[in-house]
C-alpha positions, -999 to +999 in steps of 0.1 A: -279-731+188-267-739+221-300-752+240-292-769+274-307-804+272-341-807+285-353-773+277-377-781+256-401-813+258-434-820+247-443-838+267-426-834+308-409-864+321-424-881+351-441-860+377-430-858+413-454-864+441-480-835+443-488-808+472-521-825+478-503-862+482-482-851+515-492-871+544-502-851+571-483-852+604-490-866+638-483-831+651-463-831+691-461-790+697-432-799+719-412-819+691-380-800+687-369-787+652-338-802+641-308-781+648-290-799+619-297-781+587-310-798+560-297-816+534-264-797+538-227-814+553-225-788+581-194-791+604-166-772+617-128-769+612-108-770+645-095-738+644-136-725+644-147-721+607-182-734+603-186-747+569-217-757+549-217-774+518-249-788+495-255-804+459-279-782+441-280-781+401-300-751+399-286-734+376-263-760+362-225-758+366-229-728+392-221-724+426-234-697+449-203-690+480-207-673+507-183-664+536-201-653+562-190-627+590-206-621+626-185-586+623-203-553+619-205-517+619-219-525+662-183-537+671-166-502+663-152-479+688-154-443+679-126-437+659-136-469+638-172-455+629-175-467+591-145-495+592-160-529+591-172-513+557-140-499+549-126-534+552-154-553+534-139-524+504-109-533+509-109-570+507-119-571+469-087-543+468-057-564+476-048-594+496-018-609+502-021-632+466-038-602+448-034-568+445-049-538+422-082-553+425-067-581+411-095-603+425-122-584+403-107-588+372-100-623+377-136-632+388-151-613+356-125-630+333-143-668+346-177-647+340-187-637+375-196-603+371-189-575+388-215-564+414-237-591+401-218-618+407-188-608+435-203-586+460-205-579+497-224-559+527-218-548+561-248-544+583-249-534+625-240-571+632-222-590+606-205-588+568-213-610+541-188-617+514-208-634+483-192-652+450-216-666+420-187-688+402-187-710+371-178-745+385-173-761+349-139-762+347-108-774+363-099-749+393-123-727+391-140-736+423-111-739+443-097-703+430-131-688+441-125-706+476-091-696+478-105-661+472-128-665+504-098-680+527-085-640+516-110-624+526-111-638+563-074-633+570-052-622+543-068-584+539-041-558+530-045-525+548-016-501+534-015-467+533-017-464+494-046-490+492-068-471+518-062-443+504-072-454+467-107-470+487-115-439+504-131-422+473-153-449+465-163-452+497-168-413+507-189-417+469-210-440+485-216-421+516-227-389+495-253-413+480-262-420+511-269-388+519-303-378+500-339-374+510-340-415+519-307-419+531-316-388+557-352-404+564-338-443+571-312-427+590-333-405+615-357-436+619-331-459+630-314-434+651-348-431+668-358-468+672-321-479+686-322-447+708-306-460+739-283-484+725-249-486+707-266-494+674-283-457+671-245-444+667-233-475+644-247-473+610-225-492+590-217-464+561-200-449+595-188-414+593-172-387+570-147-381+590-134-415+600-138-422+561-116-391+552-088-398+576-086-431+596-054-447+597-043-476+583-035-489+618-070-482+627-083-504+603-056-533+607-065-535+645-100-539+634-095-565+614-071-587+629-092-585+661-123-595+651-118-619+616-113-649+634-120-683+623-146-691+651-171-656+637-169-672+600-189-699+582-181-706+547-213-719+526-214-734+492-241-740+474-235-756+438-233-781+408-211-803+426-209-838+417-201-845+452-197-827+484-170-844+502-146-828+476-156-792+483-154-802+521-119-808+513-114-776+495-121-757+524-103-772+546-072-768+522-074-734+518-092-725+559-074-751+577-041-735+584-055-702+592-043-698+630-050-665+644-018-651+661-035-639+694-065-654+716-101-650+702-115-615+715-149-623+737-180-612+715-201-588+733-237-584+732-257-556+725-292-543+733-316-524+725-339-506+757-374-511+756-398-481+770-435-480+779-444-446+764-445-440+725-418-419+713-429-392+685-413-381+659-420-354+630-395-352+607-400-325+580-377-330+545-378-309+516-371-336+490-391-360+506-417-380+480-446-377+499-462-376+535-456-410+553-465-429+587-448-450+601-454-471+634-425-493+649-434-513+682-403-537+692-404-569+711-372-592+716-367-614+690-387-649+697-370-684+694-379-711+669-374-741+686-402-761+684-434-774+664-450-746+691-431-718+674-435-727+638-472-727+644-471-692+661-447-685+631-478-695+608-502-678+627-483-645+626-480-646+590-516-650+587-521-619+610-502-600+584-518-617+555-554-605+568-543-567+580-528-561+549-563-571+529-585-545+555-557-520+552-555-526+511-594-524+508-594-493+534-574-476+507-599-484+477-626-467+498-641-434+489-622-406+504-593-434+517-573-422+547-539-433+532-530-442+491-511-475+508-507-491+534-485-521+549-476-539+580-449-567+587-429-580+615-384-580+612-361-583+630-340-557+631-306-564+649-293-596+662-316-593+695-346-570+684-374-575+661-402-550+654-436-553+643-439-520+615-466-505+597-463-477+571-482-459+547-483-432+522-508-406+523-520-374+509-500-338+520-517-327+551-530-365+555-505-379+577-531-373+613-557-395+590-535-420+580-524-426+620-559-423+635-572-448+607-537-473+611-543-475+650-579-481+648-575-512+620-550-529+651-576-516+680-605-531+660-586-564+654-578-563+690-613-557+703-631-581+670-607-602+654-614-613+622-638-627+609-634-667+595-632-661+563-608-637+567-590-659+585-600-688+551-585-664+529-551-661+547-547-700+555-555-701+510-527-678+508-503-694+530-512-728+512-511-720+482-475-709+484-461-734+508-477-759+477-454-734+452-428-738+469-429-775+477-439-781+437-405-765+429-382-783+455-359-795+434-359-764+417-345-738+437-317-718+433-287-725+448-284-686+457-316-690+476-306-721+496-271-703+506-292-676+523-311-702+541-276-715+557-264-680+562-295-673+583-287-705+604-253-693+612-265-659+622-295-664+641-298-699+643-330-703+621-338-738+617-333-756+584-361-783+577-366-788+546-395-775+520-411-812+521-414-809+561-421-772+560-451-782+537-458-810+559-462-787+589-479-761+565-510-788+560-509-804+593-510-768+614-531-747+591-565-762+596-564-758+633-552-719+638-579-703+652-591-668+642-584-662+678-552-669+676-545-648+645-561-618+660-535-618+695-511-605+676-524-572+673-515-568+705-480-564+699-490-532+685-501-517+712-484-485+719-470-495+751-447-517+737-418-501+725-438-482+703-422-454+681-443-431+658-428-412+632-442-389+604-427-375+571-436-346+557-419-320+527-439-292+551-445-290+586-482-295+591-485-319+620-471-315+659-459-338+683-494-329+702-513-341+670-499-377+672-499-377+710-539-368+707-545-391+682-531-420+702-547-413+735-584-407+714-576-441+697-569-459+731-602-441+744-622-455+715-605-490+728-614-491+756-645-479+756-656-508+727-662-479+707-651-494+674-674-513+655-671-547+634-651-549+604-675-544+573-673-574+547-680-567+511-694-595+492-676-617+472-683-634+434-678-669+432-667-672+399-646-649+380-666-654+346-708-663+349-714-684+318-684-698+297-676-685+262-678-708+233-646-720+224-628-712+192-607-734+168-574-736+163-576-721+121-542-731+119-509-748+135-473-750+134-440-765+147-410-749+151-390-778+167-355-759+166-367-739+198-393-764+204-425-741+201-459-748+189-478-720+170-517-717+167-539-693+147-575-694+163-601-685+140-607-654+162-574-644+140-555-641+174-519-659+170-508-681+202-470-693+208-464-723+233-430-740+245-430-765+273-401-771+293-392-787+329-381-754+348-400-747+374-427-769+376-450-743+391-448-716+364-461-706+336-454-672+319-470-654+289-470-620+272-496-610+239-490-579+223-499-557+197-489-528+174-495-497+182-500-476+209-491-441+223-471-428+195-502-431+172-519-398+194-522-363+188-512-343+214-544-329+225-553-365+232-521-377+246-523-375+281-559-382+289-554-419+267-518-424+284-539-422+320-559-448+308-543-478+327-539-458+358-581-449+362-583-483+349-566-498+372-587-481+403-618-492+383-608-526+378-597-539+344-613-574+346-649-565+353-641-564+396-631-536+417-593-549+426-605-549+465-629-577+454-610-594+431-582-600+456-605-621+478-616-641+444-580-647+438-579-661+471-555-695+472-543-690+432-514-683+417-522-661+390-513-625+377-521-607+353-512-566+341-512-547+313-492-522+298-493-490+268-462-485+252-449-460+225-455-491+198-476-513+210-503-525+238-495-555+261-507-581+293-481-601+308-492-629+335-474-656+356-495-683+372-493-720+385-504-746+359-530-757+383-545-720+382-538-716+342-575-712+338-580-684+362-556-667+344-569-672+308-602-661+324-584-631+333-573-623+300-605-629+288-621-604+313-598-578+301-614-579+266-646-582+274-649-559+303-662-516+295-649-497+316-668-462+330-652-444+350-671-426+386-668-394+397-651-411+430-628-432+409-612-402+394-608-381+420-588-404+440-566-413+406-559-371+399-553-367+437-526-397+435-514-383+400-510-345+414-491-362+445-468-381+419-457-350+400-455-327+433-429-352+447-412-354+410-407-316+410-393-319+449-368-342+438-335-323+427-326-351+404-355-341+385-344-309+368-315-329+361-333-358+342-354-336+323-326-317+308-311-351+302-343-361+284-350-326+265-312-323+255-314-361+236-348-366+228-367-332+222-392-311+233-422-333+222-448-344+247-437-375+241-406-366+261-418-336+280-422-343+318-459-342+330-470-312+347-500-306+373-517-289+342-515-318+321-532-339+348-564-310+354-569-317+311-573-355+315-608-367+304-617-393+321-637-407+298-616-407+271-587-422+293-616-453+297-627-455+260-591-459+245-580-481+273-613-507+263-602-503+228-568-511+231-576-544+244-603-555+222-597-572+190-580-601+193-573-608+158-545-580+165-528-603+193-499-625+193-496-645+226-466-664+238-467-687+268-435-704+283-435-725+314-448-759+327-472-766+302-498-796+296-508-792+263-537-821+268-546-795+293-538-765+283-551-770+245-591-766+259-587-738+280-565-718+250-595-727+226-624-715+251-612-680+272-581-668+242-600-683+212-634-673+225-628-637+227-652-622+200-640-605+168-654-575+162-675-567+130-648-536+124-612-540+131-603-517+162-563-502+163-552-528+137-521-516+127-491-522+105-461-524+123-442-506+090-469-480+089-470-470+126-457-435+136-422-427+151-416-410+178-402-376+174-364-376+184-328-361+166-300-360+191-276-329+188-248-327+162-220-310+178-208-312+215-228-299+240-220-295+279-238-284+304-244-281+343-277-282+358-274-265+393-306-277+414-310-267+453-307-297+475-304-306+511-268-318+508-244-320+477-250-346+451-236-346+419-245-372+387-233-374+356-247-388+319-226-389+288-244-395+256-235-404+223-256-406+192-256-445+177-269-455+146-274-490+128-273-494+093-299-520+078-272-538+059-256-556+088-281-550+116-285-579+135-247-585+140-243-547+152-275-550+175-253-579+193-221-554+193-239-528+211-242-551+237-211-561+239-198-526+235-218-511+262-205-543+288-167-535+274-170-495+277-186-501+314-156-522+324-133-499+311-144-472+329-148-484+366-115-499+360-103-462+354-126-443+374-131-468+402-100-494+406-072-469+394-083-435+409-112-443+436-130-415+430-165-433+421-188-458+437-199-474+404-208-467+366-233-474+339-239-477+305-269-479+292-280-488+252-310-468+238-328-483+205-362-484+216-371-448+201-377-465+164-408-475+154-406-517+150-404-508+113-386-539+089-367-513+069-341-483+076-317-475+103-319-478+138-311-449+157-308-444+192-278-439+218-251-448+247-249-434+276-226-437+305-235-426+340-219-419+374-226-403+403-193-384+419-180-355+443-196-320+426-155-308+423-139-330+401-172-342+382-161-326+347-124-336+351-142-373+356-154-368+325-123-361+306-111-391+321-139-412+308-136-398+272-099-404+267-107-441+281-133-443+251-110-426+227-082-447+236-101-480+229-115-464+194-078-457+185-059-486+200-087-513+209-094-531+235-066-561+246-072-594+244-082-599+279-108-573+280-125-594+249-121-625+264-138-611+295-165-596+279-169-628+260-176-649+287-191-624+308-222-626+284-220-664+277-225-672+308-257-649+313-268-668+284-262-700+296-280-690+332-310-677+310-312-707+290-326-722+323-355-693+329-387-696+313-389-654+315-354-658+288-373-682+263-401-662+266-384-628+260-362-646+234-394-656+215-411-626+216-379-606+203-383-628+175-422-622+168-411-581+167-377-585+148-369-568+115-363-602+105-396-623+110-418-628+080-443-654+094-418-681+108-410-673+143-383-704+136-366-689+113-363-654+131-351-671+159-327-682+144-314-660+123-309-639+159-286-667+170-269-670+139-265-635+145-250-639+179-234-667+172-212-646+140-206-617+168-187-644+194-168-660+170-155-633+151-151-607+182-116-597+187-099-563+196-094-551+163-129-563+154-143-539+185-120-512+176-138-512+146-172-517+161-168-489+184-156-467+154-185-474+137-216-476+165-210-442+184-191-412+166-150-418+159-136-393+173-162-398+202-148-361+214-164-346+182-204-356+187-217-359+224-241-346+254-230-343+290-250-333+314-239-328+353-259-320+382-245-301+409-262-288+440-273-248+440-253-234+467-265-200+468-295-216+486-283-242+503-290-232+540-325-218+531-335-253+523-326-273+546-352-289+566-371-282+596-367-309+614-391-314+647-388-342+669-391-357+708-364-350+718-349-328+686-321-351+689-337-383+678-341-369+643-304-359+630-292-382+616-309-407+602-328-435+581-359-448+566-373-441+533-415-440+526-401-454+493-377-481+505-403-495+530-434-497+507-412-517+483-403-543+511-436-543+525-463-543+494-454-564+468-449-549+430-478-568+411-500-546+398-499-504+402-517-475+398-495-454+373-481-419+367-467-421+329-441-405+318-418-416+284-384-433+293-358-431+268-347-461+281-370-481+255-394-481+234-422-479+260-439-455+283-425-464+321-447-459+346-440-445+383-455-472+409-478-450+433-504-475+447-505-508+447-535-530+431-534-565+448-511-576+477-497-607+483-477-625+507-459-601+528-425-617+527-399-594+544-365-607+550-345-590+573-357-551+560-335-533+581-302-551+579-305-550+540-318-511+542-293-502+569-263-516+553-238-509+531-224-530+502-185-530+478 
């Protein structure tokens, strides 16, 4: 076994000052904020290039590159409208060293894979070109380098390359254009109205996509790549950065444009007094929306001054984000969700945004009751310990943050630098930025906190849009409801924010601990085992991280598959009324301000095999989250008349925007045509949600957490056992047995999920009516693993599915530019965790492409397969493969959430009989036989053997292509003020709430996802905010990366 050194001791080496030790500051609000960023060697080449360059040895032997362009899609002309993307293409196409994408197979052949590892995006105002490199061997970083130093000058634009990019990139327009796509689009139009940027989204347009010249693009290029718009940053395992310096300056330093540098220009964006409206009606949209924009210019941080009105911001958004959570738990709620942050948009602009999701014919609720929350903070504030629970929050993660200083990522410290060069951001430090945390936090007033609510008045730049599948609001509406609002306001006709109370402890009187019945070392992965004489088996390994982390999983056998069907859907909606309920004894609204200052999570989840809770939490706040756990067992839930109605009206939402969605039809034939017709696999149906008992959906859910003797819980992180040890005996081992057993299953006894996948070929097209033309495509084939010799092939699916998905973008992709990207996908997860028999399950490869040459794509795709079943793969596609996947191990080795999956993999193998040890091993062994003996007649032989030989003789495909015969009936109504701010445009209900609430915990629409073994979820409302961390929303929604 290859562990890294220092994964795995029992005892952690010597701690590093503590949060709580930081000396405070003798705080000057006019000090100035170093200029110099931190920690890095910062300078610049004389013919412009800014470089930065840092040590940083997380994870070891990597280095995370950046080059770093102030060129975007805003610089254009007309004729150039989609260019600087078409360059940013373009550049991993051919350069003057490489051609044929030359650059991408090299990269993956040093492990850096592709899109994970070698990637780039154009935004409005810059491009960012970003390599994740090996750095353990001779050359490798100054190849990777050399690769940048191409990028900035040494782009080929010839006729034959363009044209070859032009299909990937029109692919990526299509995808572009769907229900989100159209929604981001319209919204930016309508907040840049008045400036260049409402015309220069960077995905450009068809047009210029389908014909620009060569010439066109050249002139782009070589007028605005020059030296003094770049910054090169590398963050990595160097053993010093003096030598990097010089790398840069080797491969940068003779790079003298041939004509003068072209003047930047600068761009605004207008303001305006009166609120714009905006209703914009789409057929395929997921739901009814609100959204509220209200842009200021973007402020300066300079000083001490401005980090403190940075702070006090943050805790503005903290605090709205609680009233507008616990507004949506409310009886009769005005909105499901509900978020607000502050961005900055362009390079000038940055808008203070709220959004929500709401009911059909809600969205006139959702506005009234999103401008009141702001008036009322406006004309109140909030209240101190409102204000106490947002200056925990901040604290508590600054003291994260701080705790893991030497721990960060070097990906994560690149973007720091990046954001210097772009927008001049200070770089301070985490120890000063915690510093200034403690020293400024006590003294922010709520006063303070509350101004800025005033920035979303809407007077300032305010723009107000709705999104609806059908047209039930006007512009009138909105324009009433804002006027009545301001009327309320100033009138003082909005009362106090009501306060619920709040618990002081999560549990009243402390169980009695348990004893540990029996223990166990496994010192090959470093791992203690307990058995508690609840029966309840516990898993520990200590290792030196992150020092403020700890993760842990317990599950148990069985679950969904075990149900009839008359019972299926009421127990499956079990964690979604739940979750509205509260599963640890606390309505979530309540528990949130009780979590106040921790660090500690903790969810649950009902699979086809078996029942689960995952949490993450600081060591200091490992009891909380024990007590958490324990709560789940002992807590009963009953569900309210209220409770439930808001959970079926969510639920009904949820399937309403399911069966809007035109890839719907498609992924249920997918799923039908693989799987089965069993209600295991049959999508849900507004029918299936009216039969849910509620009651039912509460008792199974108690049940399935309540014996703990059927539990096996392993915990990986920063872990004290002296400390740890108590708190493991008291809230896991002091969970009460029951007097009966309660869904104590055999794994080898549980029942399987119903599933045979065709025998012959089958092909079909599933035509669905939709807005604009989209087309996807899955090809399936059946696998099956015999028992003999399984754990080598479950290793050779994996590295069959990474060769089969390089294979084909290098066909489909690099060689004939007709698609964007592909997948391949492995399915196992059907099979119920028995130890004997074969494994069945299957591949699948998917692709999204233009409707008219989808099934010759196909073809294509097959005879690539076929060819590498009949000739093999060569020796470089191996070798690539090889060390595409050894070096995802070796990053893993360095992530608690990879030790604790590896652990837990071997707790569920086949191949564990009571020493996780041994299983764990065996797996490696396992792995370890794969790598060594993996060559291309050895995966000719695999692929022969895993997925059907000829694959032409035994496979599914199934295409979607757009209904044409009612296309134009379709398309939507769109209303706006003036009808031209809504044309074209862009932002997504969806994309926002992901940016702006935070995916802990969710209330849940189930559904079965032949993707694994367990029963996904769709996210619909979200249980317990955090932090509202958004980083630069709109340049990473409106952008568009290689």
């Amino acid at each position: 076994m290859d562990l890294l050194p220092g994964d795995s001791p029992q005892v952690l080496g010597k701690r590093k000052p503590r949060f709580r030790s930081l000396k405070l500051l003798n705080v000057n609000y006019d000090d100035l904020l170093s200029k110099t960023p931190y920690a890095a060697d910062y300078g610049r080449l004389a013919n412009g290039l800014t470089y930065y360059v840092r040590s940083n040895s997380k994870p070891k032997m990597r280095a995370a590159l950046a080059l770093v362009v102030k060129v975007g899609s805003v610089l254009e002309e007309e004729e150039e409208r989609g260019v600087a993307h078409i360059v940013e293409h373009l550049a991993f196409s051919a350069t003057t060293k490489y051609t044929n994408h030359d650059i991408v197979k090299f990269l993956e052949s040093i492990g850096a894979e592709f899109g994970a590892c070698q990637n780039a995006v154009t935004s409005a105002d810059e491009t960012v070109y970003e390599l994740f490199v090996p750095v353990d061997k001779p050359q490798l970083l100054s190849q990777a380098i050399s690769i940048l130093a191409e990028f900035s000058s040494e782009v080929r634009v010839s006729a034959s390359d363009l044209e070859k990019e032009r299909g990937a990139v029109m692919e990526e327009y299509r995808g572009s254009r769907n229900a989100n796509g159209r929604m981001q689009e319209a919204h930016w139009v309508l907040m840049m109205e008045g400036s260049k940027y409402a015309e220069r989204l960077p995905i450009g347009l068809e047009k210029v996509i389908r014909t620009v010249s060569p010439e066109i693009v050249k002139r782009f290029y070589k007028k605005w790549y020059q030296m003094q718009n770049m910054a090169v940053i590398a963050v990595g395992d160097f053993p010093d950065t003096q030598s990097v310096i010089e790398l840069i300056k080797t491969h940068f330093e003779d790079k003298i444009p041939d004509v003068g540098p072209t003047a930047m220009p600068r761009f605004t964006v207008p303001s305006h007094e009166l609120p714009r409206f905006s209703i914009f009606v789409e057929s395929e949209a997921a739901g009814s929306a609100v959204m509220i924009s209200c842009k200021v210019q973007v402020d300066e941080l300079k000083t001490v001054k401005d980090y403190r009105n940075l702070l006090s911001e943050s805790m503005f958004f903290h605090a709205l984000n609680q009233r507008f959570f616990k507004l949506s738990r409310k009886r009769d709620p005005p909105y499901f969700s509900c978020s607000a942050a502050a961005d900055v948009l362009v390079r000038q602009t940055k808008a203070y945004i709220m959004t929500s999701s709401c009911k059909e014919n809600g969205t006139i609720e959702a506005l009234e009751s999103m401008l009141t929350e702001v008036a009322r903070v406006r004309i109140h504030g909030f209240s101190e310990r409102e204000i106490s629970v947002a200056r925990d929050m901040l604290l508590s993660e600054i003291e994260s943050v701080y705790l893991e200083r030497d721990q960060m990522q070097s990906t994560n410290l690149r973007d720091e630098y990046m954001q210097h060069f772009l927008r001049n951001e200070p770089v301070v430090g985490i120890e000063y930025e915690a510093q200034l945390h403690k020293s400024l936090l006590p003294y922010v007033s709520a006063s303070e906190v509350s101004k800025y609510a005033e920035n979303f008045r809407t007077s300032c730049g305010c723009v107000i849009k709705t999104i609806e599948p059908q047209s039930t609001a006007t512009v009138n509406d909105l324009s009433t409801v804002v006027s009545r609002v301001n009327s309320f306001e100033e009138r003082q006709n909005i009362p106090f924010w009501d306060e619920e109370h709040i618990p002081e402890e999560i549990i009243g009187a402390k169980p009695t601990s348990g004893h540990v019945a029996h223990q166990f070392e496994y010192p090959g992965i470093g791992a203690t085992e307990l058995i508690l004489s609840n029966g309840m088996h516990i898993c520990y390994k200590c290792t030196d991280f992150l020092d403020d982390e700890i993760l842990f999983t317990g599950f148990s056998y069985g679950g969904l598959s075990e149900l009839q069907e008359c019972e299926y859907f009421s127990c499956s909606m079990g964690p979604t009324i739940a979750g509205e309920i509260g599963v640890f004894g606390y309505r979530p609204s309540v528990l949130m301000d009780m979590l106040a200052g921790k660090r500690a999570e903790v969810g649950t989840k009902l699979g086809a095999y078996m029942r689960s809770f995952s949490g993450d939490c600081s060591p200091s706040d490992l009891e909380t989250a024990l007590q958490l756990v324990y709560q789940l067992f002992m807590t009963n839930l009953e569900p309210s008349e209220e409770d439930v109605k808001i959970v079926m009206q969510m639920a009904e939402e949820s399937v309403r925007a399911q069966e809007r969605d035109p890839f719907n039809a498609f992924a249920n034939r997918v799923r039908e045509l693989n799987y089965g017709s069993s209600y295991f696999f049959r999508p849900i149906k507004i029918g299936d949600i009216q039969k849910v008992d509620p009651l039912k959906s509460c008792e199974y859910f108690n049940n399935c957490f309540k014996d703990p003797s059927t539990f096996t819980v392993v915990l990986v992180g920063n872990i004290d056992p002296a400390i740890a040890f108590p708190l493991i005996l008291q809230y896991l081992g002091g969970i009460p047995r029951p007097p009966e057993p309660i869904l104590n299953f055999k794994r080898d006894e549980l029942q399987g999920l119903p599933f045979t996948f065709p025998s012959t070929v089958i092909r079909e097209v599933v035509h669905s009516p939709m807005v604009e033309a989209q087309c996807s495509v899955q090809l399936c084939f059946p696998v099956e693993l015999n028992d003999d010799n399984m754990m080598e092939d479950v290793h050779l699916v994996g590295f069959m599915s990474k060769l089969l998905e390089t294979k084909i973008v290098q066909v489909l992709r690099f060689k004939l530019g007709q698609i964007y990207s592909a997948g391949v996908s492995v399915f196992l997860g059907g099979n119920k965790p028995s130890r004997i028999g074969n494994i069945r399950g299957d591949i699948s490869v998917n692709f999204s492409c233009d409707p008219d040459i989808s099934s010759t794509l196909v073809n294509l795709a097959l005879d690539e397969i076929l060819q590498l079943q009949e000739r093999g793969p060569s020796i470089d596609d191996v070798l690539t493969i090889l060390e595409i996947e050894q070096r995802a191990h070796e990053n893993g080795s360095q992530e608690n959430s990879y030790w604790l999956e590896r652990i837990l993999r071997s707790y569920q193998s086949r191949l564990y009989s009571g020493d996780v040890g041994a299983s764990f091993q065996l797996q490696d062994e396992g792995r370890t036989r794969v790598r060594n003996t993996l060559s291309p007649l050895t995966a000719q032989s695999a692929l022969q053997r895993i997925i059907p030989f000829p694959c032409t003789k035994q496979y599914t495909v199934v295409i979607l292509m757009p209904q044409t015969s009612r296309f134009k009936w379709i398309k939507p109504f769109i209303s706006s003020v003036p009808t031209h701010y809504c044309r074209d445009a862009k932002v997504s209900t969806v994309i926002m709430l992901i940016f702006f609430l935070p995916p802990l915990k969710t209330v849940n629409i189930p559904f079965f996802n032949p993707t694994g073994s367990e029963v996904s979820f769709i996210p619909y409302r979200f249980i317990i905010p955090k932090l509202v961390i958004v980083s630069h929303i709109f340049s990473y929604v409106y952008s568009h990366s290689y």
